[in-house]
Residue frames relative to the residue before (quaternion, step in Angstrom):
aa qw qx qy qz dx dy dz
X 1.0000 0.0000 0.0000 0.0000 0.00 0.00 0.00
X 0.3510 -0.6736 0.6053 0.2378 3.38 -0.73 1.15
X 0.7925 -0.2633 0.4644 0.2948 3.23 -2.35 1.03
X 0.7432 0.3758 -0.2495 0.4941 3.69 0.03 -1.00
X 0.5454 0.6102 -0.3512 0.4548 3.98 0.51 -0.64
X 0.8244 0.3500 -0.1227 0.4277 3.01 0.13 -1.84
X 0.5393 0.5122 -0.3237 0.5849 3.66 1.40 -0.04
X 0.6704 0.3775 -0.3060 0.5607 3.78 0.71 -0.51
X 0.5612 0.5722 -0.3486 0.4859 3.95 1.12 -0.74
X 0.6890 0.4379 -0.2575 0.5170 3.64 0.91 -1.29
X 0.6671 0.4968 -0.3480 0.4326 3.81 0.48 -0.62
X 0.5102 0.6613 -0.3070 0.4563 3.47 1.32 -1.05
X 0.8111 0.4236 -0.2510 0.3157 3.20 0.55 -1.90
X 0.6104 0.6170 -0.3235 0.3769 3.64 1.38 -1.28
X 0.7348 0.5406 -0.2801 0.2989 3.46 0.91 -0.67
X 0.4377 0.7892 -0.2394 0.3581 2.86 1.94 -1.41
X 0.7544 0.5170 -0.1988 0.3523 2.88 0.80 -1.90
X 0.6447 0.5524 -0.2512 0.4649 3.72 0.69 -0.49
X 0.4771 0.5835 -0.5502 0.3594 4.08 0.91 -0.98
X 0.3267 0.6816 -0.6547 0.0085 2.59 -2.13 0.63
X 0.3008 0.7203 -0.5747 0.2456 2.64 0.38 2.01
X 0.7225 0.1696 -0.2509 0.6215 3.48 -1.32 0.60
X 0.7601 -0.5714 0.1828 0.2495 2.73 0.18 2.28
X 0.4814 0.5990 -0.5822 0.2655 4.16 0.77 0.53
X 0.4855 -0.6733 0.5118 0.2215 3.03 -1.58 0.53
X 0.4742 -0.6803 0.5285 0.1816 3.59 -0.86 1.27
X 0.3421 -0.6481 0.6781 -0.0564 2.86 -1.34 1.72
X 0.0838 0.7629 -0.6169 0.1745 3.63 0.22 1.68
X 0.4264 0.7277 -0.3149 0.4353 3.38 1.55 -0.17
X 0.6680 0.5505 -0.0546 0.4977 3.29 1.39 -1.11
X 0.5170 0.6198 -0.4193 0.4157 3.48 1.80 -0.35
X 0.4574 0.7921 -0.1471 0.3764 3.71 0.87 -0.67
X 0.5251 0.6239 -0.1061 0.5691 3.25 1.53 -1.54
X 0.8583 0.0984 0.0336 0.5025 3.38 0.07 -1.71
X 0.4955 0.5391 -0.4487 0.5124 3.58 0.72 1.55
X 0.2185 -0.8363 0.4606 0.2019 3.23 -0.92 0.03
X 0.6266 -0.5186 0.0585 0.5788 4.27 0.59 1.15
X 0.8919 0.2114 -0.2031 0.3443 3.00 0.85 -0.59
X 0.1279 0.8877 -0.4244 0.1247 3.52 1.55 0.63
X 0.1206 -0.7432 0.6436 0.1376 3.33 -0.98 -0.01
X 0.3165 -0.6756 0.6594 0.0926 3.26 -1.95 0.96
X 0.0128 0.7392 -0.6713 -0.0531 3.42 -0.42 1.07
X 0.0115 0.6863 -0.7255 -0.0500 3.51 -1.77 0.58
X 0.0664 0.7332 -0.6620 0.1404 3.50 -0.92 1.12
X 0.2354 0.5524 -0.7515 0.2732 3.50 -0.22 1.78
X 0.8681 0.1364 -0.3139 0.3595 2.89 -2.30 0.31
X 0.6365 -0.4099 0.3743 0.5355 4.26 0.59 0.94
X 0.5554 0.4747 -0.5328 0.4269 4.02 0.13 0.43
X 0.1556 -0.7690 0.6193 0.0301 3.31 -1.23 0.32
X 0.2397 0.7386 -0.6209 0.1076 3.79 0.11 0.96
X 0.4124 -0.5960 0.6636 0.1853 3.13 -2.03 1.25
X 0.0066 -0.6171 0.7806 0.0986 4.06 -1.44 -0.07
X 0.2807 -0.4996 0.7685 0.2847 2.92 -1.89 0.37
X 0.7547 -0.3425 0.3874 0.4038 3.37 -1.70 0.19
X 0.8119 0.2241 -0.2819 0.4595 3.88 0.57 -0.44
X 0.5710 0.4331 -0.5177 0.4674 3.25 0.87 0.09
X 0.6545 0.4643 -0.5015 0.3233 3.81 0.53 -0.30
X 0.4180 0.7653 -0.3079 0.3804 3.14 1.66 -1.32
X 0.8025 0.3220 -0.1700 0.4727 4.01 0.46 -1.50
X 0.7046 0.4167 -0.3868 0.4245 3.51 1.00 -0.42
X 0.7040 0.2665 -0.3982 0.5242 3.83 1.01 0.19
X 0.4197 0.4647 -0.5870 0.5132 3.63 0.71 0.70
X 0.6931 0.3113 -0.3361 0.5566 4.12 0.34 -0.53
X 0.7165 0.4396 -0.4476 0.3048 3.69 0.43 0.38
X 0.6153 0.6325 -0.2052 0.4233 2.98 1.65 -0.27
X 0.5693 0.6793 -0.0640 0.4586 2.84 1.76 -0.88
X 0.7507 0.3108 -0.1423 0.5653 3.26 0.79 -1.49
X 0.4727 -0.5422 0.5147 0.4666 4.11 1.10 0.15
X 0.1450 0.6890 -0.6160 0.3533 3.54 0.37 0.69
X 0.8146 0.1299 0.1311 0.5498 3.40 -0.24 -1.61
X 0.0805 0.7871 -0.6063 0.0799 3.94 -0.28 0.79
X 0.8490 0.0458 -0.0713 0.5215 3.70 -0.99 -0.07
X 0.3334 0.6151 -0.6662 0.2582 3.70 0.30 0.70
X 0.6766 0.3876 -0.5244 0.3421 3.30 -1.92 1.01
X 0.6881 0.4884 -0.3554 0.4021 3.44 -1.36 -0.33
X 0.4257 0.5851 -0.5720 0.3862 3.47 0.76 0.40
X 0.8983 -0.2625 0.2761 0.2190 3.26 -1.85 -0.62
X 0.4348 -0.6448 0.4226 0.4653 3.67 0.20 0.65
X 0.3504 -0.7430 0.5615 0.0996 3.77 -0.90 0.83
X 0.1813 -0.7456 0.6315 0.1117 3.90 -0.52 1.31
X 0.3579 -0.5225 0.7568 0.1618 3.77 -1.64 0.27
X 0.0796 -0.6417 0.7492 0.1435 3.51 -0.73 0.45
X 0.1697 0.7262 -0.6640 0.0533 3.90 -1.58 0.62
């Protein structure tokens, strides 16, 4: 598996973990898996910058899913990484 693959395999997997459409339950439990203890999640859209460790990201999309926040998400298009 090429360098690219295993980068499109990992992107694949992070999202995977979150579907829930047609009523499946998200496997955020499963984020954990494809991290290493001390990973970090960094998002920086709209000029904000926020850091997460794996469990803090881990509890804030487990309470988005939860509260109908986030509903039918997944099942789109397979997602590429360019590198």
């Amino acid at each position: 598996m090429t360098d690219q693959e295993k980068i499109n395999h990992l992107t694949a997997a992070f999202f995977q973990v979150f579907t829930n459409i047609d009523g499946r339950d998200a496997q955020v439990q499963k984020l954990h898996d494809l991290f290493i203890p001390e990973g970090l999640l960094i998002s920086n859209t709209g000029g904000h910058t926020a850091v997460f460790t794996v469990q803090e990201f881990h509890h804030s999309r487990q309470a988005m899913l939860s509260d109908g926040t986030l509903t039918q998400f997944g099942g789109g298009k397979p997602i590429t990484v360019l590198i």
